[in-house]
C-alpha positions in Angstrom: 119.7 69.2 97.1 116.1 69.7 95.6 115.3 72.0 98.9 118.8 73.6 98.5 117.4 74.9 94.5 114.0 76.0 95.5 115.3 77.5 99.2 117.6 79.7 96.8 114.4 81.0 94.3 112.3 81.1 97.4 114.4 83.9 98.6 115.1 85.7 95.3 111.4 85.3 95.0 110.7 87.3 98.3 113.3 90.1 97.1 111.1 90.4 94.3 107.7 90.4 95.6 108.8 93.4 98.8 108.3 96.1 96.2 105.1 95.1 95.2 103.2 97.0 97.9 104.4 99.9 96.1 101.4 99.5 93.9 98.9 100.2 96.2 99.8 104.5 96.6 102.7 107.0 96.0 103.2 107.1 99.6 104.4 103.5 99.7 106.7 104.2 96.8 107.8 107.0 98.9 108.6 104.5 102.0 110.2 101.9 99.6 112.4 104.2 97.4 112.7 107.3 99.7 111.4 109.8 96.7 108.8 111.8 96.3 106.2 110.1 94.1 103.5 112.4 93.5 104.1 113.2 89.9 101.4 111.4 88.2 103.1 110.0 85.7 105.9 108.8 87.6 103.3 107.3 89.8 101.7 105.3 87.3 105.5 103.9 86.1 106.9 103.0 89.4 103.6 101.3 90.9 103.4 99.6 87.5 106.6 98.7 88.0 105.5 97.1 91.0 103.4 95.3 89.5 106.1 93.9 87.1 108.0 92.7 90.1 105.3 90.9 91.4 104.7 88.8 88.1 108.6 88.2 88.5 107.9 87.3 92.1 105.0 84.9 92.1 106.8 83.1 88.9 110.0 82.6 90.7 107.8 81.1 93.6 106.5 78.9 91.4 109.5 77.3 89.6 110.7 76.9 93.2 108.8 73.8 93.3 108.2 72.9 89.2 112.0 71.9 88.3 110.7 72.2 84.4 110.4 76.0 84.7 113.9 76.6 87.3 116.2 77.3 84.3 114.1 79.9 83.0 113.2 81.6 86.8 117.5 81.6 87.2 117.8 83.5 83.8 114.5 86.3 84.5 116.3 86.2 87.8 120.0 87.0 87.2 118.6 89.7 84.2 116.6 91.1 87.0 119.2 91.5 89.5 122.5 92.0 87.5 120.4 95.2 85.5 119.3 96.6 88.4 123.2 96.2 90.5 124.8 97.4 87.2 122.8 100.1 86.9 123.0 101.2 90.0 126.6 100.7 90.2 127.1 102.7 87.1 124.8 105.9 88.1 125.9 106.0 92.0 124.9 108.6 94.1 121.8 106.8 95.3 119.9 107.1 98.9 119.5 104.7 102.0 116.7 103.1 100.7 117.9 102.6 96.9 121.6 101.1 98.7 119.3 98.4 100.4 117.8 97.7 97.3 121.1 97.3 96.0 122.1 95.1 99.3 119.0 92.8 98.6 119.9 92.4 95.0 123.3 91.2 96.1 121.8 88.4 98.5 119.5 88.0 96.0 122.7 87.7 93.7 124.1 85.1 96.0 121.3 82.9 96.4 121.2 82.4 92.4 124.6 82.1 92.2 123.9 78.8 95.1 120.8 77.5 93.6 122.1 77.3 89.8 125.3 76.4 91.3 123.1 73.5 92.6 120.7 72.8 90.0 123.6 72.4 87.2 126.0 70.0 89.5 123.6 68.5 91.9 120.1 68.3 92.0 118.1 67.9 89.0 119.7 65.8 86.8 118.2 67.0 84.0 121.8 68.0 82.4 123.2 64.8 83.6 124.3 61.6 81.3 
């Protein structure tokens, strides 16, 4: 059930490391989010934002396979997604590209529902006795 915990933060940690290409110009913003980015300043938030995501990424990667730290990557994970599916759900009215953000975040959702679902009564025993 090991495999099952680090599949699950494998695959959030995918959803969160797509939007990191969104650092490298405006115009992949635009691809990603289906906005114009060519506000400077917006520019500089969303790409750091990318940025952000990445860090969240390559950390959920990592606790995939270092039990010690999958607690923690299920918590930064579930603040990450459940923020971003309220908030979404909250302000509607969003485009294609933001509704398959919001798709991702619910597979996303999903697989840490599975994984802490499995690290609590399965596989690491580090709650057990």
């Amino acid at each position: 059930m090991k495999h099952l915990i680090s599949a699950m933060l494998v695959i959030v940690a995918i959803i969160h490391l797509l939007p990191l290409s969104g650092v490298l110009s405006s115009e992949r913003l635009t691809a990603l989010y289906g906005l114009n980015f060519n506000e400077p300043n917006l520019a500089i938030l969303m790409r750091h934002r990318a940025v952000l995501f990445g860090i969240l990424g390559v950390f959920l990667l990592f606790a995939a396979f270092h039990p010690s730290l999958q607690l923690a990557a299920f918590i930064m994970g579930f603040v990450s997604v459940t923020s971003f599916l309220w908030l979404a759900w909250s302000v509607g009215d969003y485009n294609a590209q933001v509704a398959r953000v919001f798709v991702a975040d619910i597979v996303a959702l999903v697989c840490l529902v599975v994984g802490l679902g499995a690290y609590f009564f399965i596989g690491t025993g580090e709650l057990k006795g």
